[in-house]
C-alpha positions in Angstrom: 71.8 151.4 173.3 75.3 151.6 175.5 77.6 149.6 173.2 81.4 148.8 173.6 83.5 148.4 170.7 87.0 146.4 171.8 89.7 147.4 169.6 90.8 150.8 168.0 91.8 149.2 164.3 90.0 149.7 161.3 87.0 147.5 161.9 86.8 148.8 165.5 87.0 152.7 164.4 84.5 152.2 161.8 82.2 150.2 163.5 82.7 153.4 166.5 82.0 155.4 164.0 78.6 153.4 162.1 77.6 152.9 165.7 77.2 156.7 166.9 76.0 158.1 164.0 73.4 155.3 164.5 73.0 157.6 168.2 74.3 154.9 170.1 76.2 155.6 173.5 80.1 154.4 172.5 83.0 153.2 174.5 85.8 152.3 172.4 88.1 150.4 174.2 92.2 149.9 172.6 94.5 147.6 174.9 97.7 150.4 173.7 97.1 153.8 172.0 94.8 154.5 169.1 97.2 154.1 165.9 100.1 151.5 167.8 102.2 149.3 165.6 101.8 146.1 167.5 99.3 145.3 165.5 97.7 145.4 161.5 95.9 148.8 161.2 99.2 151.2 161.7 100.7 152.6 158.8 100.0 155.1 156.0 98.4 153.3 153.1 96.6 150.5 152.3 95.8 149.0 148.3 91.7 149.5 147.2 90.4 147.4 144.4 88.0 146.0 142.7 90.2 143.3 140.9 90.2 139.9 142.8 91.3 136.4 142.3 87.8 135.6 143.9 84.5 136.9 142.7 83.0 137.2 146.0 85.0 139.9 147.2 85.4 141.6 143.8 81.4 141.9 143.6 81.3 143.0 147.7 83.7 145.9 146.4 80.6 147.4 144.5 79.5 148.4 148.0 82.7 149.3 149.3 83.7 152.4 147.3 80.5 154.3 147.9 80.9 154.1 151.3 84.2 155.2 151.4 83.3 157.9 149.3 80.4 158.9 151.8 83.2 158.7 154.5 85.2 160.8 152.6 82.8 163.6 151.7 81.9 163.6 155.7 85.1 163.8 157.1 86.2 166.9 154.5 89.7 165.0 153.7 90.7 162.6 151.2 91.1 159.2 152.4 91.1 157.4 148.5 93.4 157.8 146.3 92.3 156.9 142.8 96.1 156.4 141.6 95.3 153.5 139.6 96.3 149.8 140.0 98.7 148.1 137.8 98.7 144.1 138.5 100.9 141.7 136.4 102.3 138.6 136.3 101.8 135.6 133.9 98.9 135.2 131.7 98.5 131.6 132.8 98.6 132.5 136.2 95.0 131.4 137.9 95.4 134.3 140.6 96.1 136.8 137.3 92.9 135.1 135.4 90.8 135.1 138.0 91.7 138.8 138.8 90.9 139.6 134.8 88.0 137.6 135.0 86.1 139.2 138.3 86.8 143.0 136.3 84.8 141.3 133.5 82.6 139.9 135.5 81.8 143.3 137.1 81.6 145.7 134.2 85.2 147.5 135.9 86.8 149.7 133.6 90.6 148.5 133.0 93.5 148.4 130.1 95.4 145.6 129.1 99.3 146.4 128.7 102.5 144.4 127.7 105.8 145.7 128.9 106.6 148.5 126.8 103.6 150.0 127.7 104.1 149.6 130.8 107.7 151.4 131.1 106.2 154.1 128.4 103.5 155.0 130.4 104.6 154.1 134.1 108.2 155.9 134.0 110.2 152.2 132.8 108.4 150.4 135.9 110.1 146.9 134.6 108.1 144.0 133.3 110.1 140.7 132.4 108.9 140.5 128.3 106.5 136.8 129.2 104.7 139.5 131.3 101.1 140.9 131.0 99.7 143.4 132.7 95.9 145.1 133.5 95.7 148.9 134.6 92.8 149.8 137.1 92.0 153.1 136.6 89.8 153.2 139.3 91.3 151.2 142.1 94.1 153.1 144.0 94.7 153.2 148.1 93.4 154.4 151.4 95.3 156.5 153.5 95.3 154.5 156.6 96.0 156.5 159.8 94.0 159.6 158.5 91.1 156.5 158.0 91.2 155.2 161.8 92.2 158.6 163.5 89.1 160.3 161.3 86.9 157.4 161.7 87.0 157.5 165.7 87.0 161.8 165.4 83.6 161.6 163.3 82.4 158.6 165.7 83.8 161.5 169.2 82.0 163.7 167.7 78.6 161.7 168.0 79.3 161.2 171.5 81.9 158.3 171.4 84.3 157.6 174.3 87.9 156.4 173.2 89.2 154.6 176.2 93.0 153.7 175.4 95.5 151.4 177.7 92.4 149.6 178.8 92.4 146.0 178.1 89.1 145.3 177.9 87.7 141.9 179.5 84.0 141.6 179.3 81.7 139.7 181.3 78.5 137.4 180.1 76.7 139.9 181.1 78.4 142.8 178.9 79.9 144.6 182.0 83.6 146.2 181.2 85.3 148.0 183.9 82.4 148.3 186.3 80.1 149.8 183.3 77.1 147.4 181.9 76.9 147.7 178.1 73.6 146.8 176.2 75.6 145.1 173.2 79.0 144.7 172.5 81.4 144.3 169.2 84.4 142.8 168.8 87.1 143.4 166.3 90.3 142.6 168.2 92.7 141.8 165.1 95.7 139.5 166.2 93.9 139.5 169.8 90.4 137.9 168.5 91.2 134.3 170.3 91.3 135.7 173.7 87.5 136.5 172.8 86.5 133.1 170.0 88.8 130.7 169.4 89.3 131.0 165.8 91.5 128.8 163.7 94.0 132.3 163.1 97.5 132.2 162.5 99.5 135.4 163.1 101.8 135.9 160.8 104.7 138.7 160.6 104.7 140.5 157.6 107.5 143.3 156.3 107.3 146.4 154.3 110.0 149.1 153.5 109.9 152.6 151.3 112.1 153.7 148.4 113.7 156.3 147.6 112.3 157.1 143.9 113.3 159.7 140.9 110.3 161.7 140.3 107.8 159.9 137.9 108.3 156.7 139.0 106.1 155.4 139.2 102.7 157.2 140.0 100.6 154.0 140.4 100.2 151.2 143.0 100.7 147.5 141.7 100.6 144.3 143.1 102.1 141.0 141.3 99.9 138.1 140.2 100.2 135.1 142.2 99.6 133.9 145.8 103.2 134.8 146.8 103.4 138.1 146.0 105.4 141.9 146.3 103.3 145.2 145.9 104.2 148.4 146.0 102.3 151.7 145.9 103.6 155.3 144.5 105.6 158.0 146.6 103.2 159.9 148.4 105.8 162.0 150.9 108.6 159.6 152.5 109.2 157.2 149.3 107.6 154.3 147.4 105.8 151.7 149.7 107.1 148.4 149.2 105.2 145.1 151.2 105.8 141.7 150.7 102.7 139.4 150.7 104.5 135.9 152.2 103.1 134.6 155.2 106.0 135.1 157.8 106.8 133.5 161.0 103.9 133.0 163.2 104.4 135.0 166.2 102.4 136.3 169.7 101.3 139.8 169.0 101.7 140.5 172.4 105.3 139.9 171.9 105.6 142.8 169.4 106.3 145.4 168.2 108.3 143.6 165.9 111.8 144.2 164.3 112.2 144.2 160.9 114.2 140.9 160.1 117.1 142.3 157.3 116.7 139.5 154.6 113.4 140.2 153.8 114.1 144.1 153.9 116.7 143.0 150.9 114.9 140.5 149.2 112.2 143.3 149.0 115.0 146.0 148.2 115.8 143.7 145.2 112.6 144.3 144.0 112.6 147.5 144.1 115.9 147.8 142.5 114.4 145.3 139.4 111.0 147.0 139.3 111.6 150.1 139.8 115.2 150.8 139.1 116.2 152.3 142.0 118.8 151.9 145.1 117.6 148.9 147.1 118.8 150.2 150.4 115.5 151.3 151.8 115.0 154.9 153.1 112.4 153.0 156.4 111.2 149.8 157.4 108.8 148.1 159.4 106.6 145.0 160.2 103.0 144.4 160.7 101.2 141.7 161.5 98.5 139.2 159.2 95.4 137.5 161.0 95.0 134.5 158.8 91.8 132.6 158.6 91.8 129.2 156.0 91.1 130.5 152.5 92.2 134.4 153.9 88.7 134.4 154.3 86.8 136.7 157.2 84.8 135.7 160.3 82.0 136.9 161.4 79.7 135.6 164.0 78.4 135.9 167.6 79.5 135.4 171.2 78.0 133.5 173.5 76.7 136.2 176.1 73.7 137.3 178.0 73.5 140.6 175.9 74.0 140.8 171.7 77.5 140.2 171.2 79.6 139.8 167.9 82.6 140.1 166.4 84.8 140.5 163.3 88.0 138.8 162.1 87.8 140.9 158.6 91.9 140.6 158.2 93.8 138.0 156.6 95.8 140.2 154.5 93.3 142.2 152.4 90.8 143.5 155.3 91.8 146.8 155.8 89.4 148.0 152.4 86.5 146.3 153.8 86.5 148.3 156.9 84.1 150.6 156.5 81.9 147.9 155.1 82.9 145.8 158.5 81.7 148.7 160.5 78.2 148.9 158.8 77.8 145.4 158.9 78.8 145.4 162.9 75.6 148.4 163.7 73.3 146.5 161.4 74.1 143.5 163.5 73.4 145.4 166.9 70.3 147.2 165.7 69.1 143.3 164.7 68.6 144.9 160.9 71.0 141.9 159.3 71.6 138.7 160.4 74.4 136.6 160.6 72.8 134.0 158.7 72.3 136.7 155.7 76.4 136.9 155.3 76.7 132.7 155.3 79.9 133.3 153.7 81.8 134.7 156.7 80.7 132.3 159.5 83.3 130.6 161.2 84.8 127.5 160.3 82.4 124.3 161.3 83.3 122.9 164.4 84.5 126.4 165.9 83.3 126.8 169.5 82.1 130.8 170.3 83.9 131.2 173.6 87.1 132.7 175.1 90.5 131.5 175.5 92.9 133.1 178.6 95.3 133.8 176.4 96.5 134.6 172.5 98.1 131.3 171.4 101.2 131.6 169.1 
């Protein structure tokens, strides 16, 4: 089949990718340039794990890794980093339960810790003393750019057009630019409601890197609860900080986006506390958070004459489910899945498949 993928993110790459391999004729078309920061896929690194606050997505992980190893082993470069992940927070905490709970519940390796542990073992990363921790050894993080730019390479390779600055506007029929495609898939990021009008909220979202003695520390961590900083080790230009606090709800096509300075230095305070170092960040920048109710995903099909679908895998955690997304996107094509087989991820009830002219703030 000729298929067109719309957007050049992690879901679209991947699904570029599970799509060609599949021997399928593939246009890939990106709106900007492959790897732009407008949107959510840019940057360097991205946290992989199998601890979750909901089962669901701790138990989908079991899938997940494999694949990414397969991806891994094809491309000849390492894209996972098993650094380890250290989360913490209070013990009474339901997100820091749960999280406990779902590595119980699926047989996942980890190590309880209280602060002096930590700072013994993780270089005197800082835990207030009502803190608890858990240390998966397994989990770690995905070098992102090297996973788009080698997921479209392996998908070029297979025969795959990458068409960038096109802005891709489809017809019920599945013709894009004068060319009629057989099927078409969808993963548009902050862009999906010019395609389904989802109940999305974009959201700004900021992150900034460290400047860090060496040692400290050599593992990624997130904090346990809803509202949360995480931070990943230095890997080449400093410690990754992010702060997970839905921002301002903005138009992506308003972007890119500057970094607004009080969150840089309520994040650089963290880093000072955590981490003990200078809080004046070495870089920062902004991405953007595709929120769905829940920070669940969507994925369903759009009413055209040809097989049509698309995937709104983001709000905040999406990027690790990519290659998963992009499997799930081919199987959908080739009619071996359904949608009605992943239940979990159809869109919100009362959600009308269609397009809107244009990406609502």
């Amino acid at each position: 089949m000729k298929v067109a993928v719309i957007g050049a993110g992690v879901h679209g790459a991947c699904s570029a990718r599970a799509l060609a391999l599949a021997g399928h004729e593939v246009h890939v078309y990106e709106q900007f340039e492959v790897g732009h920061s407008r949107g959510s896929s840019h940057g360097t690194s991205r946290i992989i794990r199998r601890a979750y606050a909901d089962l669901y997505y701790a138990e989908l992980m079991g899938e997940v890794f494999p694949l990414w190893e397969e991806f891994e082993q094809q491309l000849g470069k390492q894209v996972l980093h098993r650094c380890g992940l250290l989360i913490f927070g209070q013990s009474t905490d339901p997100w820091f339960r749960n999280a406990r709970a779902s590595l119980i519940s699926t047989s996942t390796p980890f190590e309880a810790m209280g602060p002096i542990d930590v700072a013994r073992r993780f270089g005197g990363f800082h835990l207030e003393p009502d803190e608890e921790a858990l240390f998966e050894e397994g989990a770690g993080f995905l070098k992102a750019e090297r996973v788009i730019r080698g997921a479209l390479a392996v998908a070029m390779e297979n025969g795959a057009k990458v068409l960038e600055g096109v802005r891709a506007q489809p017809t019920d029929d599945g013709v894009i630019e004068g060319t009629k495609y057989d099927a078409l898939v969808v993963c548009a990021g902050a862009w999906i409601r010019q395609f389904v009008p989802l109940p999305t909220q974009v959201r700004l979202q900021h992150f900034a890197y460290f400047t860090v003695e060496e040692g400290l520390p050599p593992m990624a961590w997130v904090e346990a609860n809803d509202d949360h900083f995480y931070g990943f080790p230095d890997y080449g230009r400093g410690a990754k900080i992010g702060l997970h606090r839905y921002g301002p709800e903005v138009n992506p096509s308003d972007g890119p986006f500057k970094p607004n300075p009080d969150v840089i230095r309520e994040i650089g305070e963290v880093a000072r506390f955590r981490l003990g170092v200078s809080p004046a960040p070495r870089e920062s920048f902004t991405c953007l958070y595709t929120v769905l109710p829940g920070e669940e995903f969507a994925v369903g099909a759009l009413p055209m004459k040809v097989p049509a679908f698309f995937a709104s895998a983001c709000s905040g955690h999406g990027f690790k489910f990519g290659i998963w997304i992009g499997r799930l996107m081919r199987d959908l094509v080739e009619g071996n899945t359904s949608l009605e087989a992943h239940s979990r991820f159809a869109p919100p009830a009362g959600v009308l498949q269609g397009g809107e002219e244009e990406q609502r703030a």
